[in-house]
Structures are given as structure tokens and as C-alpha cells.
Backbone as numpy.savetxt, mean C-alpha at the origin, in Angstrom:
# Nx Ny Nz CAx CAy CAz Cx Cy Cz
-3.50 -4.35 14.34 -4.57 -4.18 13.39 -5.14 -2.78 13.57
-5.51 -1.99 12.15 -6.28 -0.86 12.70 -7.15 -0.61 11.43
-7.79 0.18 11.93 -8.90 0.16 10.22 -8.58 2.13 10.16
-8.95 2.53 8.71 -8.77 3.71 7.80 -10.53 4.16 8.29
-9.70 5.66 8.03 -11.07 6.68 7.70 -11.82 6.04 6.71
-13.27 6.48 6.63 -13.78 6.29 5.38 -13.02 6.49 3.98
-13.02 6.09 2.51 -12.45 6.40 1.70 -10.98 6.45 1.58
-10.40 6.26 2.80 -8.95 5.62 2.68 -8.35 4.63 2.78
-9.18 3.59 2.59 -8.49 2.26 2.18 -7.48 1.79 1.30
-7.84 2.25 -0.09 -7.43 2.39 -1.31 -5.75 2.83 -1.07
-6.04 4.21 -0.81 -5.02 4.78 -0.89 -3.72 4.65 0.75
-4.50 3.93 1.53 -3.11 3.55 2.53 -3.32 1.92 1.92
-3.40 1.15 1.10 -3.00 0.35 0.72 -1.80 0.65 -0.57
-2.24 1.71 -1.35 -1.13 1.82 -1.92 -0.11 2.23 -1.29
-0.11 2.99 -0.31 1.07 3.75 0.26 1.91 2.66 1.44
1.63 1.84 1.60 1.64 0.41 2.10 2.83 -0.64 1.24
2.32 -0.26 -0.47 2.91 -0.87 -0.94 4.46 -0.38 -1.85
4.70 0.76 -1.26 5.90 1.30 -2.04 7.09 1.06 -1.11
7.95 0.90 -1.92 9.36 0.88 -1.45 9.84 1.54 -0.53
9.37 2.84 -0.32 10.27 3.72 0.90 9.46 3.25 1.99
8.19 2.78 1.97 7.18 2.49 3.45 7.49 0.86 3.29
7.71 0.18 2.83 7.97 -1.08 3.18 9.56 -0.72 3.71
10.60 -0.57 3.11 11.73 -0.05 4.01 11.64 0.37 5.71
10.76 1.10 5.63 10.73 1.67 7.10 9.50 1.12 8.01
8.76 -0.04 7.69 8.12 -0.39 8.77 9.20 -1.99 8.71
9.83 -2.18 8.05 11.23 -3.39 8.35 11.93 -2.64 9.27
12.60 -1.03 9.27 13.27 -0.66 10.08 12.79 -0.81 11.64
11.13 -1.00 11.94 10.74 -0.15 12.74 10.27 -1.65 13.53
10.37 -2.93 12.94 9.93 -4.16 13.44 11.29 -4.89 14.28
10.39 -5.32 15.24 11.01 -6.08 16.20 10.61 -7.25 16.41
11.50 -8.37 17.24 11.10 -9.45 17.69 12.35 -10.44 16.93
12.40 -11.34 17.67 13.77 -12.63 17.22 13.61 -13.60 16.00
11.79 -14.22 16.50 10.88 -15.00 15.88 10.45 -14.68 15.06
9.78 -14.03 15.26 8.33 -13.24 14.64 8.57 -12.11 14.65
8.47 -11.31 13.60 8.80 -9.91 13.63 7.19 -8.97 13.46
6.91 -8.36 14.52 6.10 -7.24 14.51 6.21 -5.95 14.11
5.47 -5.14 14.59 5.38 -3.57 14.23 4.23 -2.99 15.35
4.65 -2.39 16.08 3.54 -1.78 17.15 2.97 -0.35 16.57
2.11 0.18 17.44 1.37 1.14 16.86 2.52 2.22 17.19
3.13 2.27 18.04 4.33 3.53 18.05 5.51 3.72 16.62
5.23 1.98 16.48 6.57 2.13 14.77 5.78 2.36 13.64
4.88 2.00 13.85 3.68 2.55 12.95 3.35 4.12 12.63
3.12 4.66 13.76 2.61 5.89 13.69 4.08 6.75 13.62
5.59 6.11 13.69 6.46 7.02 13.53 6.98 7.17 12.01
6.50 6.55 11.08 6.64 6.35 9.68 5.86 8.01 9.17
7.40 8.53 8.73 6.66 9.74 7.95 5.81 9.68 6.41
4.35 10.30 7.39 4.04 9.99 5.45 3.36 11.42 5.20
3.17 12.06 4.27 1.87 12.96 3.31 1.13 12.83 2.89
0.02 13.04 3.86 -1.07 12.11 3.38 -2.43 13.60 2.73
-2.77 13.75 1.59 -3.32 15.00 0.85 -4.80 14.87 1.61
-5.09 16.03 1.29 -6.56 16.03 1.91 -7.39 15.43 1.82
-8.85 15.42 2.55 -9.86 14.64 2.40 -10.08 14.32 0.88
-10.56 15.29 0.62 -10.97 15.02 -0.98 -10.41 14.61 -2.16
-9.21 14.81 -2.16 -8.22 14.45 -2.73 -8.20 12.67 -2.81
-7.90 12.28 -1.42 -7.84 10.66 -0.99 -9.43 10.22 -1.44
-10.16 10.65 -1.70 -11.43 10.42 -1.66 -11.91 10.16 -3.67
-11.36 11.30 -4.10 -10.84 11.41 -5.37 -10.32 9.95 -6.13
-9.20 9.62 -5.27 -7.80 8.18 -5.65 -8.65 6.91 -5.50
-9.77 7.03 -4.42 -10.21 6.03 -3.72 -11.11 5.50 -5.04
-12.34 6.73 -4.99 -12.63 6.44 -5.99 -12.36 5.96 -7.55
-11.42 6.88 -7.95 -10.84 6.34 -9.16 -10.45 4.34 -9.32
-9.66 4.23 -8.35 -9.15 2.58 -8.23 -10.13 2.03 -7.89
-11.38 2.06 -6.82 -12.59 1.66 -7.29 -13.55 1.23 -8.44
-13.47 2.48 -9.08 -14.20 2.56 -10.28 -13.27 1.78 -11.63
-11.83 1.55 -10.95 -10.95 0.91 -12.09 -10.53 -0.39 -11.78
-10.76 -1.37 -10.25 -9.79 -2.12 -9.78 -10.01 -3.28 -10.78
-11.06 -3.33 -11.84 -10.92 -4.37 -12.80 -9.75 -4.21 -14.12
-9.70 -3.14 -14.29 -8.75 -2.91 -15.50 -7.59 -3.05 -15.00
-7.19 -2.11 -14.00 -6.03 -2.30 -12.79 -5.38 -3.81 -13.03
-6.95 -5.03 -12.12 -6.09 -6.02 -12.54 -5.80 -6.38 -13.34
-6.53 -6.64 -14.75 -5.85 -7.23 -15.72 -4.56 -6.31 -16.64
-4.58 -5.48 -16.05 -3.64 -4.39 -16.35 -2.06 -5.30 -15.76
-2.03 -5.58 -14.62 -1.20 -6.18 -13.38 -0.71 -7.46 -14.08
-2.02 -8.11 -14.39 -1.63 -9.33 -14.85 -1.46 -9.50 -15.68
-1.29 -8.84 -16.86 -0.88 -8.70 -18.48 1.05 -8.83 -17.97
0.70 -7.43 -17.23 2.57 -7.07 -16.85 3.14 -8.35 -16.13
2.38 -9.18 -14.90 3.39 -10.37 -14.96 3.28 -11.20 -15.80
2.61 -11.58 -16.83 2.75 -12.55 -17.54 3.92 -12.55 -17.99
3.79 -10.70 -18.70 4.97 -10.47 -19.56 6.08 -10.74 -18.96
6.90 -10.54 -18.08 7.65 -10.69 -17.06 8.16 -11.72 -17.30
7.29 -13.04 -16.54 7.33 -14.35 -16.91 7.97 -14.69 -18.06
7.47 -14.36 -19.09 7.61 -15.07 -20.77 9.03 -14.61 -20.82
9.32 -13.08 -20.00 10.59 -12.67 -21.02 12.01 -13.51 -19.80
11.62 -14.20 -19.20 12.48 -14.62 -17.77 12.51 -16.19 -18.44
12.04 -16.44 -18.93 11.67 -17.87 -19.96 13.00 -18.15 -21.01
């Protein structure tokens, strides 16, 4: 478990959720059972992370939007749904 700078929540949740960082914290997990991720496979995941203000910028924006966002989200799976129908 670890918690974000101020104002970067937002944005290491998105970066959390893309394909090349889900790829590589699977690469970086261990265990037989239960598969973990320690703070060393963690912290060896290359990322670019833009400046303060910038992240602060994103944070805000999805803040100020996470309602449209969702129904934005959930319009797109519906659609999904209907066309898998």
C-alpha cells in the first residue's frame, strides 16, 4: 500500500490503468498463490511522470469532470453490451 503526493491521485490512477503498466506490474509479481508486487517491482516500472503543475492541471480537470466521465463510461458499455447482443 502507498499513498500519492497531493494532487496525484487522479493521475497515478490513470496511469495504473493502461495497458503497458498493467503488463509490467504482472511481469514484476510474484508468489504461487497469491500473487503480489513489492515496493522494489513497483518502483522498477518505468514511468514519465510531467511536472507538478501539469499533474495538478489532469487532477483537476477529472475532478471537475468525474461526473460526465462517468456517464460518459457508461453510455460506452452499454453500447458495447447491446452491440455483443
Amino acid at each position: 500500500m502507498f499513498s500519492t503526493k497531493k494532487y496525484f491521485h487522479f493521475f497515478i490512477e490513470y496511469i495504473l490503468q493502461l495497458e503497458n503498466t498493467k503488463n509490467a506490474i504482472i511481469q514484476r509479481c510474484s508468489g504461487t498463490v497469491r500473487q503480489s508486487l513489492n515496493f522494489e517491482g513497483l518502483s522498477s516500472i518505468p514511468l514519465r511522470i510531467p511536472n507538478s503543475e501539469l499533474v495538478r492541471m489532469f487532477n483537476d480537470f477529472v475532478e471537475n469532470n468525474s461526473e460526465h466521465i462517468k456517464m460518459i463510461s457508461n453510455e460506452t458499455i452499454e453500447h458495447t453490451y447491446r452491440d455483443w447482443e
